[in-house]
C-alpha positions as CSV (number, residue, x, y, z in Angstrom):
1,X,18.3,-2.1,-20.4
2,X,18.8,1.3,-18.1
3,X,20.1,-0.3,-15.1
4,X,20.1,3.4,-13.5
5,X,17.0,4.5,-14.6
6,X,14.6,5.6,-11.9
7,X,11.7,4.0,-13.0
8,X,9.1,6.7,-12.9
9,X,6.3,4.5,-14.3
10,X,5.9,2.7,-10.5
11,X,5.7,6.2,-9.3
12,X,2.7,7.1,-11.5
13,X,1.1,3.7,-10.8
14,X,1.4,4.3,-6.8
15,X,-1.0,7.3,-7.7
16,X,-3.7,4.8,-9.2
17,X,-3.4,2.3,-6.5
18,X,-4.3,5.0,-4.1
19,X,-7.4,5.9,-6.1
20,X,-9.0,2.5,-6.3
21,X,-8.7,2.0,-2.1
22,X,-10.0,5.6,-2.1
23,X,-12.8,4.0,-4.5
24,X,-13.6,1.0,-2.1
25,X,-13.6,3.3,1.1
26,X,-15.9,5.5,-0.6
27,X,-18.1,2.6,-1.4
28,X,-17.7,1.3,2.4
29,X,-18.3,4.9,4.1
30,X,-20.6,6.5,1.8
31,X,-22.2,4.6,-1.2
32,X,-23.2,1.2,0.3
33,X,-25.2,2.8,2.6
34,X,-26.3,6.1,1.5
35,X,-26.2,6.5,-2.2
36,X,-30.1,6.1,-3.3
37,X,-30.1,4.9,-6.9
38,X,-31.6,2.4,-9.5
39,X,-30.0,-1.2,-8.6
40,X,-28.2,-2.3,-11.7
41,X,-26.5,1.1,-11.2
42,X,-25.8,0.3,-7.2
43,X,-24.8,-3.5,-8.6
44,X,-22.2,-1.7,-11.1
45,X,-20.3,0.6,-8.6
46,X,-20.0,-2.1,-6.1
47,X,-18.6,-4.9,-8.6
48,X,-16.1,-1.9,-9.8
49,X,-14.8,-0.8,-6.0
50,X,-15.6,-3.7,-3.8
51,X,-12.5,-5.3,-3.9
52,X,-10.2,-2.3,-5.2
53,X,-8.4,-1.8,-1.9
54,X,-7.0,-5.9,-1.5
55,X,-5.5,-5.3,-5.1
56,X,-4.2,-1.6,-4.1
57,X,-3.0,-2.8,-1.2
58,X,-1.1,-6.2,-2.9
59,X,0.6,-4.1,-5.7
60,X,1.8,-1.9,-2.8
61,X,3.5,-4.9,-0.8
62,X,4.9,-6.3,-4.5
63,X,6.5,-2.8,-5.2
64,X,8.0,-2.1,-1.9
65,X,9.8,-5.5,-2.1
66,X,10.6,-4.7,-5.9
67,X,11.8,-1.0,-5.1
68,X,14.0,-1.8,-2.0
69,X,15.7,-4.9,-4.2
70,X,16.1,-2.6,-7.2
71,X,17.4,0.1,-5.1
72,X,20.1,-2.0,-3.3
73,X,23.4,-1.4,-5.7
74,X,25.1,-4.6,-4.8
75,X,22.6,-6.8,-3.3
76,X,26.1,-9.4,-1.8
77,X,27.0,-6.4,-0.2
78,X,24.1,-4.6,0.9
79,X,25.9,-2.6,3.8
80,X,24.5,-2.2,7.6
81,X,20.9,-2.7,8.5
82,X,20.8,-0.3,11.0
83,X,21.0,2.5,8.5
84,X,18.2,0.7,6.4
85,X,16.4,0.7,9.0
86,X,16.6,4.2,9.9
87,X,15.8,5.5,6.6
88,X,12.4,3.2,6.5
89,X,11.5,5.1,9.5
90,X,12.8,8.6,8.9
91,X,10.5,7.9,5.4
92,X,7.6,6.5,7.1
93,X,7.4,7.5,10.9
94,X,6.9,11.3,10.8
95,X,3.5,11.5,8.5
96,X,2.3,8.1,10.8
97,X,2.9,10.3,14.0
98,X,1.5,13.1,12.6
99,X,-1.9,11.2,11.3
100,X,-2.3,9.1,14.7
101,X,-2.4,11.9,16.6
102,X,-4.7,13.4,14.3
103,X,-6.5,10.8,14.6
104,X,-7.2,10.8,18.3
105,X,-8.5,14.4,17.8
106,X,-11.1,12.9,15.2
107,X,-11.7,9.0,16.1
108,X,-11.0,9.1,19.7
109,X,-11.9,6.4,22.0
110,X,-8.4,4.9,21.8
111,X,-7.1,3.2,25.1
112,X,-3.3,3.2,26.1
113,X,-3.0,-0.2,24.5
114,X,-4.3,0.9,21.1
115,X,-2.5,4.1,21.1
116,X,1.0,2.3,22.1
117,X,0.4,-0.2,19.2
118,X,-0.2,2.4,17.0
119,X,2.7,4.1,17.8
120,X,4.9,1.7,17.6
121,X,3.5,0.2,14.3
122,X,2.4,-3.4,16.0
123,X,-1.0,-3.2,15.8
124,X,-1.4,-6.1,13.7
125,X,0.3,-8.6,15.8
126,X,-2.7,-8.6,18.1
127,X,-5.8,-10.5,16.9
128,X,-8.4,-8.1,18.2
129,X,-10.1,-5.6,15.9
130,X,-10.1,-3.1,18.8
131,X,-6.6,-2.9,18.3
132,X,-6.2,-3.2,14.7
133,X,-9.4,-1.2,13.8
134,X,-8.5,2.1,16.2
135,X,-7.5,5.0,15.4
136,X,-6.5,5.5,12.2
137,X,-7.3,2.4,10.8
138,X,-5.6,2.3,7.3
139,X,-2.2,2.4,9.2
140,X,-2.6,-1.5,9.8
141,X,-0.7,-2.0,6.5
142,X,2.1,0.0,7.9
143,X,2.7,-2.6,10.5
144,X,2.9,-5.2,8.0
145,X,5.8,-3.1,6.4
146,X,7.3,-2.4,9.2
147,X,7.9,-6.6,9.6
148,X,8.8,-6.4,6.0
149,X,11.6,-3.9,7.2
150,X,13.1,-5.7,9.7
151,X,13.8,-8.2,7.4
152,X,14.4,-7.2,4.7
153,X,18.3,-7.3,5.1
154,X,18.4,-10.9,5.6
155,X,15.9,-12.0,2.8
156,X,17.6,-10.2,0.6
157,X,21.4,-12.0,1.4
158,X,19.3,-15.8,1.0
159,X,18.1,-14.4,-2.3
160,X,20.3,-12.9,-4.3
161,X,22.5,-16.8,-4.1
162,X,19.6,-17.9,-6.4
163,X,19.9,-18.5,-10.3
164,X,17.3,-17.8,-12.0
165,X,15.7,-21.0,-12.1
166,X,15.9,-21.0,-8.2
167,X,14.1,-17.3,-8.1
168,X,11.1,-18.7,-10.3
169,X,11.0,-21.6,-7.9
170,X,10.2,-19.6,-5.2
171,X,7.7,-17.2,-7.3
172,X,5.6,-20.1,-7.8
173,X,6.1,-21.0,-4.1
174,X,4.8,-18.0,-3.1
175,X,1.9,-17.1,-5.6
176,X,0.7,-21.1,-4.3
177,X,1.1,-20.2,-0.8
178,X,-0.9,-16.9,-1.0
179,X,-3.8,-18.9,-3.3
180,X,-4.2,-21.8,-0.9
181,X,-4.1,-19.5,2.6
182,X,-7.0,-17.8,0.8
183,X,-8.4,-21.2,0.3
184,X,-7.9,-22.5,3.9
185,X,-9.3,-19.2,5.3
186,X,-12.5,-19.8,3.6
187,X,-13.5,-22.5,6.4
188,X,-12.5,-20.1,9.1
189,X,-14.7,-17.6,10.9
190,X,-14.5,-14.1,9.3
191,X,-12.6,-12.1,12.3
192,X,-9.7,-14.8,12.2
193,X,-9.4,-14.8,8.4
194,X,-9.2,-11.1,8.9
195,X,-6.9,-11.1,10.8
196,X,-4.8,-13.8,9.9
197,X,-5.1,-13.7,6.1
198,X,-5.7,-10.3,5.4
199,X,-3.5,-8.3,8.2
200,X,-1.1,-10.8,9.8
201,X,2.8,-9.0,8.6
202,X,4.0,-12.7,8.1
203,X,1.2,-14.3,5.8
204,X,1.4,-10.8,4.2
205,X,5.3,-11.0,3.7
206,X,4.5,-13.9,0.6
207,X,4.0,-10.3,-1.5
208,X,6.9,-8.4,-0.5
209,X,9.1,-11.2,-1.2
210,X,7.6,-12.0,-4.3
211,X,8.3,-8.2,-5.3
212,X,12.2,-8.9,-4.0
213,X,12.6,-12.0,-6.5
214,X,10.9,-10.2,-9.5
215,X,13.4,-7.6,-9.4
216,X,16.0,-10.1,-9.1
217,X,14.6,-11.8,-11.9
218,X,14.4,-9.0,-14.0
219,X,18.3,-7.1,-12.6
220,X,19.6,-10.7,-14.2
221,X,17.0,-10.0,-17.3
222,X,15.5,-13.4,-16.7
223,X,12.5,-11.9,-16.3
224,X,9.6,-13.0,-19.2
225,X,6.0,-11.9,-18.8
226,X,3.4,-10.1,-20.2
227,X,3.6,-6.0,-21.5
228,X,1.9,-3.6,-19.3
229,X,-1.4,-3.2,-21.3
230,X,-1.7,-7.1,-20.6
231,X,-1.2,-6.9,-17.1
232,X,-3.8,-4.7,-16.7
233,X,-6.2,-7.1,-18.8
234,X,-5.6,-10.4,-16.8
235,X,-5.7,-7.6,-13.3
236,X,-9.1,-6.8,-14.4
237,X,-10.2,-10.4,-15.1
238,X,-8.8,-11.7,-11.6
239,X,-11.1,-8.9,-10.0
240,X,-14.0,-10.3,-11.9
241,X,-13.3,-13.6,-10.6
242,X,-12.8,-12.6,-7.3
243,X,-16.8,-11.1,-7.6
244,X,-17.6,-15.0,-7.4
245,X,-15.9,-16.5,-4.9
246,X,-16.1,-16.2,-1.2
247,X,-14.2,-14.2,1.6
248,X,-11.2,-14.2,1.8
249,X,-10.1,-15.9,-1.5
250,X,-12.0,-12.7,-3.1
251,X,-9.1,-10.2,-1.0
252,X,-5.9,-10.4,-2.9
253,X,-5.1,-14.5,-4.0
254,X,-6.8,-14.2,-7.5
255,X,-4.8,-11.3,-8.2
256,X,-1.7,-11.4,-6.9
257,X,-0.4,-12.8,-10.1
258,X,-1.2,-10.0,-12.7
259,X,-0.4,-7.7,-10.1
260,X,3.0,-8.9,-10.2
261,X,3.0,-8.6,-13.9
262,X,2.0,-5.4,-13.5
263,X,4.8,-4.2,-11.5
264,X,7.5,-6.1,-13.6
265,X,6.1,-4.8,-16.8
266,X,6.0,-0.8,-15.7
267,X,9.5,-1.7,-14.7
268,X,10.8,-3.1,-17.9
269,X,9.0,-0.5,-19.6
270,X,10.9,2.5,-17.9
271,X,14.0,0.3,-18.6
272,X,13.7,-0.2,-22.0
273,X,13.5,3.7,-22.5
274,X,9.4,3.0,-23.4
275,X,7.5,6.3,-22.6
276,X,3.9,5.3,-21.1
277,X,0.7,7.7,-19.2
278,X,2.4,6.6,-15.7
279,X,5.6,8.7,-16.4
280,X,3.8,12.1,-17.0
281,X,4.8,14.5,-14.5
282,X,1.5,15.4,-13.0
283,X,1.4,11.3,-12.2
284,X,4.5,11.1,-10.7
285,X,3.6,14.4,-8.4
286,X,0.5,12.5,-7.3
287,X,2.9,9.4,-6.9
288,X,5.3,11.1,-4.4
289,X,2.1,12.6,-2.6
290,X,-0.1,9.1,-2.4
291,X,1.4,7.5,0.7
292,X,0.2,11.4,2.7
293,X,-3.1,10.9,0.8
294,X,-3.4,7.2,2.0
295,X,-2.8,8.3,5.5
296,X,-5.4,11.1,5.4
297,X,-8.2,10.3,3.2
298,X,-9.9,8.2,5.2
299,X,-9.8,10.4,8.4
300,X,-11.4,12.8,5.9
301,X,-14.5,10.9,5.2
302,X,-15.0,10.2,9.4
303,X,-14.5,14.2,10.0
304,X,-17.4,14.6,7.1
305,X,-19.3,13.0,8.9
306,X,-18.7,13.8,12.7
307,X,-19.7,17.2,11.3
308,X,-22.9,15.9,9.5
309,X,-21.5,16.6,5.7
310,X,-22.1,13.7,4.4
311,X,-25.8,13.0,2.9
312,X,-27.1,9.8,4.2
313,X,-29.6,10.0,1.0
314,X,-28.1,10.8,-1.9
315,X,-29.1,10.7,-5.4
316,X,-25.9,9.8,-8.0
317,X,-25.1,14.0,-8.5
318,X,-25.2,14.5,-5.1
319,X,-23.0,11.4,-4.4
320,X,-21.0,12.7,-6.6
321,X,-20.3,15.7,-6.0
322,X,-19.8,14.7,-2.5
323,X,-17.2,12.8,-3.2
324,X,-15.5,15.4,-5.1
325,X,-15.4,17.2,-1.8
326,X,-14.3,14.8,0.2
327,X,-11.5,13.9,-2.3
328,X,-10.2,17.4,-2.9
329,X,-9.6,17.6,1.3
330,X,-7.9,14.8,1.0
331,X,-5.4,15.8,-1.8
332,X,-4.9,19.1,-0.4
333,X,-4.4,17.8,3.0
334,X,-2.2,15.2,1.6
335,X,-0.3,18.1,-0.2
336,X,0.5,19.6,3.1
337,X,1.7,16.6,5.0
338,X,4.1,15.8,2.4
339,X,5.4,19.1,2.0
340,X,5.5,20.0,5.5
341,X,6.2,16.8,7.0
342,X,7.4,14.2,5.1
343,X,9.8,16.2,3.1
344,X,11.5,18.1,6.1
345,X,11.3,15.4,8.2
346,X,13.6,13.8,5.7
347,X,16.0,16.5,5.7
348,X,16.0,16.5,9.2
349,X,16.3,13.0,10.2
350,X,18.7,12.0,6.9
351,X,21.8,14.4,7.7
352,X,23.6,12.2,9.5
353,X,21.8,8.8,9.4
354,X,23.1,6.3,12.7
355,X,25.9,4.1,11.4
356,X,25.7,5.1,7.7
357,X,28.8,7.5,6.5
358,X,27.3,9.8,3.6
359,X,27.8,8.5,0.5
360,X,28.1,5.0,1.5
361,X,26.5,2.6,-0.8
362,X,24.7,-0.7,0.4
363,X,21.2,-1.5,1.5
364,X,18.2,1.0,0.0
365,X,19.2,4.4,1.8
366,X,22.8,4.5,1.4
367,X,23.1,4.9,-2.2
368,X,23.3,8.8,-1.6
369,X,21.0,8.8,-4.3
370,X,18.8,12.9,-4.8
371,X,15.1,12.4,-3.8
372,X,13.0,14.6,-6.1
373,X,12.5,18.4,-4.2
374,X,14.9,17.5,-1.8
375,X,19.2,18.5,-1.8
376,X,21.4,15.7,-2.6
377,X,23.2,15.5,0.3
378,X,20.3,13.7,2.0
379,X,20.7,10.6,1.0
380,X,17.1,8.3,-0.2
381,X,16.0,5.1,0.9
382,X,14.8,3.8,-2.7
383,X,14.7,5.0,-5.9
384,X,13.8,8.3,-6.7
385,X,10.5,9.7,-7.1
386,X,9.5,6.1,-6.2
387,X,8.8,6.4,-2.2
388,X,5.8,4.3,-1.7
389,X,7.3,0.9,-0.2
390,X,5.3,2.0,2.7
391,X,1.4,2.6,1.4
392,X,-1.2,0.7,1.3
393,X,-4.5,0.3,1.9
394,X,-7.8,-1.0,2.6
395,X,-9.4,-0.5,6.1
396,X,-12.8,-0.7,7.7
397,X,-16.0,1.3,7.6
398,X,-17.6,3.9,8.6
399,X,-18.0,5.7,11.5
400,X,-22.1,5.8,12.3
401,X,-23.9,5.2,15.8
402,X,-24.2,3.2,16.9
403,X,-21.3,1.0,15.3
404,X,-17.8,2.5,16.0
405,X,-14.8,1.7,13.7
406,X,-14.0,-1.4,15.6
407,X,-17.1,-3.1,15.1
408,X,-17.7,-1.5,11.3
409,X,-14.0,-3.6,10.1
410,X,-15.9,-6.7,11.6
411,X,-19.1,-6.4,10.2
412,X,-17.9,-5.0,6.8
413,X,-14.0,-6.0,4.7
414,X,-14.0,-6.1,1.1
415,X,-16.3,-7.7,-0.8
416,X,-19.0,-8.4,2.2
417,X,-21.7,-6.2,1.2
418,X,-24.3,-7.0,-1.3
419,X,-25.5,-3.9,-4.2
């Protein structure tokens, strides 16, 4: 096993996540309601993207927990917080500004206590979905990490005491937890299981720990589980069984597990020196980019159709081709925040990080580790060429009179909709 190696696989995979919430928010914004077509077709698209954004946006809080353990050379001595701290937000922070502000230009309507909670990534500590649903609304999940940040440094010291037998313990823990919240939430009215099961940072925190112990388990090489091809298998039959059940046990509980296998597997795989699609270059380019192209793709669909671009008839070639459109804005606009925000932002803001000499090692950050495309000296805060700790989606619908975003997350999340 390559203890140093830098796991490209979990880059690639960040680039797939980000297509299937692209594929549910296309199916919110655009297909549910416009695309005009034969209903087994209708009934196929929506049991293949209905639910794509819960499982993008699980396997996103798995890996950051996964990637910010791995990272983290000696996890009894992972070093000062405050510099960990500072590199999540000199990662994260500069592309959210830039997209929230954006965002006011195309959403509007935000109130000083929607744009503050935006701002300061706390949007989902308040139970209303005029908070959590302004804006930009995709950044909800960023909050969540945010949480998942802060504590980070102190889950990681209670963790890393356990044996292996301890770490599996709390695996099964959490998988149970996440199962029977989903359960509970069932007999709850849909705006509080929103809320609470779906956005709340610490009912969300059960898959960003579970993504700290598997790499634990798998840095002691306890880790056994099923090969990558087999993850995907059991993924895909969790997602069928999630078509069946009601919300919000069909969000993310069902699939949590492979997930996890998923992430554990791409990891062992890039350990064991086993070359798969995920490590091409063109994938891990479209890796580095996905967090920019999370951030932007859906303020791409609401600008389509502010300006009237988007066909509120459309037969499958015009669908289509439509979303063609819409998704080539969205890369190239995610192309140019990440190369003219996130990256210098990083250089900027990483020079001389707050309490953390260069070269330092301890907590994800202060490795001194080279990010891909950017000089050494700088300093990353996981491994490189696998950034994406911080993205994930899933958000509400779209914007058309005379619902507004806030009442669209309401009405419509995940799996709501019939074909």
């Amino acid at each position: 096993m390559n203890r140093d190696s830098r796991l490209p696989a979990l880059t690639g995979l960040r680039w797939a996540a980000a297509l299937i919430v692209f594929g549910q928010h296309t199916l919110e914004l655009f297909y549910d309601p416009d695309l005009v077509a034969p209903r087994p077709v209708r009934a196929v698209v929506w049991g293949l993207l209905v639910n794509g954004g819960a499982i993008g946006v699980s396997f996103f809080f798995v890996l950051s927990g996964f990637v910010l353990t791995w990272s983290t050379r000696d996890p009894a001595r992972p070093g000062p917080a405050r510099a960990f701290w500072w590199r999540r937000f000199s990662k994260i922070y500069p592309a959210t500004l830039v997209t929230t502000l954006a965002a006011l230009l195309v959403v509007g309507g935000a109130g000083p206590v929607q744009l503050a909670a935006h701002l300061t990534l706390t949007q989902t500590w308040f139970p209303h979905a005029t908070v959590f649903g302004a804006l930009n609304p995709v950044s909800w999940s960023l909050s969540c990490e945010a949480f998942f940040y802060l504590c980070f440094p102190l889950l990681l010291r209670a963790l890393h005491r356990l044996r292996p037998g301890g770490l599996w313990a709390v695996a099964a823990a959490l998988t149970g937890s996440v199962l029977a919240t989903g359960v509970l939430l069932t007999l709850a009215g849909r705006p509080l299981a929103l809320w609470l099961g779906y956005m709340f940072p610490p009912v969300r925190m059960a898959e960003f720990t579970l993504g700290v112990v598997l790499a634990l388990l798998v840095r002691a090489g306890a880790w056994r589980g099923p090969g990558l091809r087999w993850s995907f298998v059991l993924v895909g039959t969790g997602a069928a069984a999630a078509l069946t059940v009601p919300y919000p046990l069909n969000q993310h509980a069902l699939t949590l597990v492979p997930v996890a296998f998923v992430v554990a597997a791409a990891a062992r795989a890039d350990l064991d020196g086993v070359p798969t699609v995920w490590t091409r270059p063109l994938l891990r380019y479209l890796g580095e980019v996905s967090f920019a192209f999370y951030l932007v793709h859906y303020l791409t669909y609401l600008s389509y159709e502010r300006l009237g671009l988007l066909p509120h008839h459309a037969d499958p070639l015009v669908a289509a081709l439509t979303t063609v459109s819409v998704f080539s804005i969205s890369l190239l606009a995610a192309m140019a925040v990440y190369h003219l925000v996130e990256l210098p932002a990083l250089r900027a803001l990483r020079r001389r990080p707050a309490g953390d000499p260069p070269g330092s090692a301890g907590l994800p950050g202060s490795a001194g580790l080279p990010v891909d495309g950017l000089p050494k000296q700088v300093g990353v805060a996981v491994v490189p060429g696998v950034l994406l700790d911080e993205v994930q989606v899933d958000g509400p619908q779209r914007h058309r009179p005379p619902l507004g975003v806030v009442e669209r997350v309401v009405q419509l999340r995940g799996g709501d909709h019939e074909p």
